[in-house]
C-alpha positions as CSV (number, residue, x, y, z in Angstrom):
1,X,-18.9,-48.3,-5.1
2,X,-15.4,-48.5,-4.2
3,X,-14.9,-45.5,-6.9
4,X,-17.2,-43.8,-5.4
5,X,-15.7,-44.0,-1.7
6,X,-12.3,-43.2,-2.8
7,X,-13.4,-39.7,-3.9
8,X,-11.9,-36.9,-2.0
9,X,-14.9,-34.9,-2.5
10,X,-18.3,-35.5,-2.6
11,X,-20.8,-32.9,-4.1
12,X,-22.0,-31.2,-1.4
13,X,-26.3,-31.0,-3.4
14,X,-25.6,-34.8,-3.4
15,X,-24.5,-35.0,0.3
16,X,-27.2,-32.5,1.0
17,X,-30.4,-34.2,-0.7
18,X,-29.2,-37.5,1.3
19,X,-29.1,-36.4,4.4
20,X,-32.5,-34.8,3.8
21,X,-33.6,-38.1,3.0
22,X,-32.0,-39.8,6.1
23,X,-34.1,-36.8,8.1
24,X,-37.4,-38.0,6.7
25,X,-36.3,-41.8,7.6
26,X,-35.7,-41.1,11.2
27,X,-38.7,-38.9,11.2
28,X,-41.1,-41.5,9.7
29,X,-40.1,-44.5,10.9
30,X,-38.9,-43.4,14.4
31,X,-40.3,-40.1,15.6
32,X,-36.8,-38.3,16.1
33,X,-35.0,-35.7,14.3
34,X,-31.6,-36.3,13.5
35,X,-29.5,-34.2,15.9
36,X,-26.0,-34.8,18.1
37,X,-26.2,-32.0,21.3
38,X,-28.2,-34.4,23.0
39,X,-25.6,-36.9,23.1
40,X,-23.2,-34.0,25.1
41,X,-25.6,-33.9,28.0
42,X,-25.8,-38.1,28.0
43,X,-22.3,-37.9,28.3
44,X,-21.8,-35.4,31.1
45,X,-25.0,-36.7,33.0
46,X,-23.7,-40.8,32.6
47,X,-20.1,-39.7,34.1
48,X,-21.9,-37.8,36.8
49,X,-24.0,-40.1,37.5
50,X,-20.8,-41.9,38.7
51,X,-19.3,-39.8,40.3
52,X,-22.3,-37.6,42.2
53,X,-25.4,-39.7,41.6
54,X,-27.4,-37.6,44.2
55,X,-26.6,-34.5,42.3
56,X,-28.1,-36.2,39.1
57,X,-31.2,-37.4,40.7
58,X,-32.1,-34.2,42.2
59,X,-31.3,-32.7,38.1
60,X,-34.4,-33.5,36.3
61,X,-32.4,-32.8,33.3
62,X,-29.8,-34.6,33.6
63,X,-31.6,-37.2,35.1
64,X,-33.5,-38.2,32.0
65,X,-30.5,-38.1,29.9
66,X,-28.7,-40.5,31.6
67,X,-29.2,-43.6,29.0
68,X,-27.2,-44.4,25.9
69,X,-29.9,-43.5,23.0
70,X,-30.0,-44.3,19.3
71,X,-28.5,-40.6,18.8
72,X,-25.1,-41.5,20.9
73,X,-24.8,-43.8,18.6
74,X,-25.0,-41.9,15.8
75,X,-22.8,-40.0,17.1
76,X,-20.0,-42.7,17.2
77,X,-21.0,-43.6,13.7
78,X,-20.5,-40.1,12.3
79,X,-16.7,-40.0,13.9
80,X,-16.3,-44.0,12.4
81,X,-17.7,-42.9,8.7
82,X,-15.5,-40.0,9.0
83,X,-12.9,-42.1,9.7
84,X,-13.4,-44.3,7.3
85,X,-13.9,-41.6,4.6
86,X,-10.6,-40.1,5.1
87,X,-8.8,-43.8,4.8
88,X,-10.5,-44.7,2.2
89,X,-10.1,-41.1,0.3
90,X,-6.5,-40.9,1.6
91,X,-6.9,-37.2,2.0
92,X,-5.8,-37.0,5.6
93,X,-4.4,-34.0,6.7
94,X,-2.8,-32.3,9.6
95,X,-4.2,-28.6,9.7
96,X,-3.7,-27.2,12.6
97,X,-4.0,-23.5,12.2
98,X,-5.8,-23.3,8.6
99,X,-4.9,-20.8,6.2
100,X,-7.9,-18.1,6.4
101,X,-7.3,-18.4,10.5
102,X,-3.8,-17.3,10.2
103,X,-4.7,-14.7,7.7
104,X,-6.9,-13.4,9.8
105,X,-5.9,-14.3,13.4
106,X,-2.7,-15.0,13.1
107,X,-0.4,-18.2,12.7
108,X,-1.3,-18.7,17.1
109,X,-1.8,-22.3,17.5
110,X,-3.0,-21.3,20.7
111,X,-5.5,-18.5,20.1
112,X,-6.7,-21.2,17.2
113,X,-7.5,-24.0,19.9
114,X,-8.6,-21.1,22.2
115,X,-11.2,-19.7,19.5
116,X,-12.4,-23.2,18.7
117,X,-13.1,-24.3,22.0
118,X,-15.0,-21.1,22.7
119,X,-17.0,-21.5,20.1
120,X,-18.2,-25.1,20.6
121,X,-19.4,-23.9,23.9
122,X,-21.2,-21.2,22.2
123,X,-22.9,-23.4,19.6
124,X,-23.5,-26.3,22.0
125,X,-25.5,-23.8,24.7
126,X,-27.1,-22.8,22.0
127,X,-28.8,-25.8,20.7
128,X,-29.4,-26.9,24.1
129,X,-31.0,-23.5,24.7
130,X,-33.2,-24.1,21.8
131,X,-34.1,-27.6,22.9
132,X,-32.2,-29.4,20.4
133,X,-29.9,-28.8,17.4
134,X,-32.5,-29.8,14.9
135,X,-33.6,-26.0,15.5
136,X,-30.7,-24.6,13.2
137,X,-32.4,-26.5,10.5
138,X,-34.8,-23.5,9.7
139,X,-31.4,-21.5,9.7
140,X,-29.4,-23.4,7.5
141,X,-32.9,-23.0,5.1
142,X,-33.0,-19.3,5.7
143,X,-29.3,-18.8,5.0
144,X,-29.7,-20.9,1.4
145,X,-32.5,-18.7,0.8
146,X,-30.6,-15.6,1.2
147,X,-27.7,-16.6,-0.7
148,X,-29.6,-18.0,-3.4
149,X,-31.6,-14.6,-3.6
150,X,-28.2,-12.4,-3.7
151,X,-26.8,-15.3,-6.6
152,X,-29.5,-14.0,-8.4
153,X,-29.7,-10.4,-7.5
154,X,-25.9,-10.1,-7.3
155,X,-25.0,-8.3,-11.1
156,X,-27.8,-5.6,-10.3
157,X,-26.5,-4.9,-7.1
158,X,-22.8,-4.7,-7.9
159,X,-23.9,-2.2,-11.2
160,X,-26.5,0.0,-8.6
161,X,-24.9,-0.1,-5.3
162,X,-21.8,-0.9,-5.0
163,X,-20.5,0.8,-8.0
164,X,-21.5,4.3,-5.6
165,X,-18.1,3.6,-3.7
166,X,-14.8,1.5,-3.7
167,X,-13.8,0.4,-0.1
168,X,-11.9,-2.6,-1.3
169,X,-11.7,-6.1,1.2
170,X,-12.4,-3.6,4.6
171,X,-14.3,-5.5,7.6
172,X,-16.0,-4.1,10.6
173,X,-12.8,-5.4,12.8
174,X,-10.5,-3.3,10.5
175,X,-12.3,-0.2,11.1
176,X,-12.4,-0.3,14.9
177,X,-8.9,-0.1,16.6
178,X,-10.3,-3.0,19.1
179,X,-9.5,-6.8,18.9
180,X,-11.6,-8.9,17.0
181,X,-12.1,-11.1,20.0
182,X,-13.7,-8.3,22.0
183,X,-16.1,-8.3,19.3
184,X,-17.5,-11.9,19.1
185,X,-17.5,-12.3,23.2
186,X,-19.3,-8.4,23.4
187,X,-21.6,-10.0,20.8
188,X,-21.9,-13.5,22.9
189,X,-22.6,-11.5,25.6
190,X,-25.8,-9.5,24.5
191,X,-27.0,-12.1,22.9
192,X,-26.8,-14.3,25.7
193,X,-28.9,-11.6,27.9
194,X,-31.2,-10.9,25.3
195,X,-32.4,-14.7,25.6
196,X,-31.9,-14.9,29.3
197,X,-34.6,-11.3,29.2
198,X,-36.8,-13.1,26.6
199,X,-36.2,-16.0,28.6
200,X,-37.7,-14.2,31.2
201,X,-40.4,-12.8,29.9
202,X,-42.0,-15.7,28.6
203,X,-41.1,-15.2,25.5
204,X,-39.4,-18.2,24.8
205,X,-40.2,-21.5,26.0
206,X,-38.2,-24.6,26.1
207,X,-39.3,-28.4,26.8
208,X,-37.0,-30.7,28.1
């Protein structure tokens, strides 16, 4: 065991399958789906709750997320294990502009922070949007199923279609003289009113 905790690296199939397993636990034996957005509503509703209880009360969402629940707890246990993983591993590591960010972006510690903290808000109102991060399961499925599909399909496709032309490493940012960042908030953006239209419609509906 302590061999197995000093590893730097797990195997990610190993990691996978066990997870999967601790999914069907919390499903079978408690109801719930393992998940962590929740817990960032708890915490904003429990401080406001302090501060403007009347504004809470008349919030029937945040009203009803106002109790510490087993998943705020796993929430603290994922950042201790984490912890504990990284002492135990020794492979901690300040990175604070990683290397395919700079390549990329730049060597900006600023426009890194700036980037990540836009897009936590981005993937948090999405999973509360879709009632719940245990949502981007089926995505996570759907995106192994792709790439295992081009694995397999990859040497017929690189013989019949892309041997027709040679564009080397050339992205969609390259070839339009805009910044990259007025491509990700433009696509935020429609996105954003294509659910608040569906939204609308009736198209999509959330419980909470």
């Amino acid at each position: 065991m302590g061999t197995l905790l000093n590893r730097p690296r797990w195997s990610p199939f190993v990691v996978g399958a066990r997870i999967g397993a601790l999914s069907w636990i919390t499903f079978g034996l408690m109801g719930k789906a393992l998940g962590t957005s929740t817990t960032f509503v708890t915490v904003v509703a429990s401080i406001e709750s302090f501060v403007v209880p009347e504004r809470v009360k008349a919030t029937p969402y945040l009203a009803k997320h106002t109790k510490i629940d087993w998943q705020f707890m796993l929430v603290i246990g994922i950042f201790i294990g984490a912890l504990l993983s990284v002492v135990l591993a020794r492979g901690y590591k300040v990175e604070r502009v990683p290397d395919l960010w700079e390549w990329r972006f730049g060597p900006s510690k600023a426009t890194r922070y700036l980037g990540a903290f836009l897009g936590g808000i981005l993937v948090l109102f999405g999973a509360r949007l879709a009632d719940g991060s245990r949502h981007a399961i089926w995505g996570v499925l759907g995106m192994l199923v792709g790439a295992a599909g081009y694995a397999e399909a990859e040497a017929w496709i690189r013989s019949n279609i892309l041997s027709a032309w040679t564009l080397g490493k050339v992205s969609i940012a390259q070839e339009i003289p805009l910044n990259p960042w007025f491509l990700v908030i433009g696509l935020a953006m429609i996105a954003g009113l294509v659910f608040w239209w569906l939204r609308g419609k009736d198209v999509l509906r959330t419980t909470t």
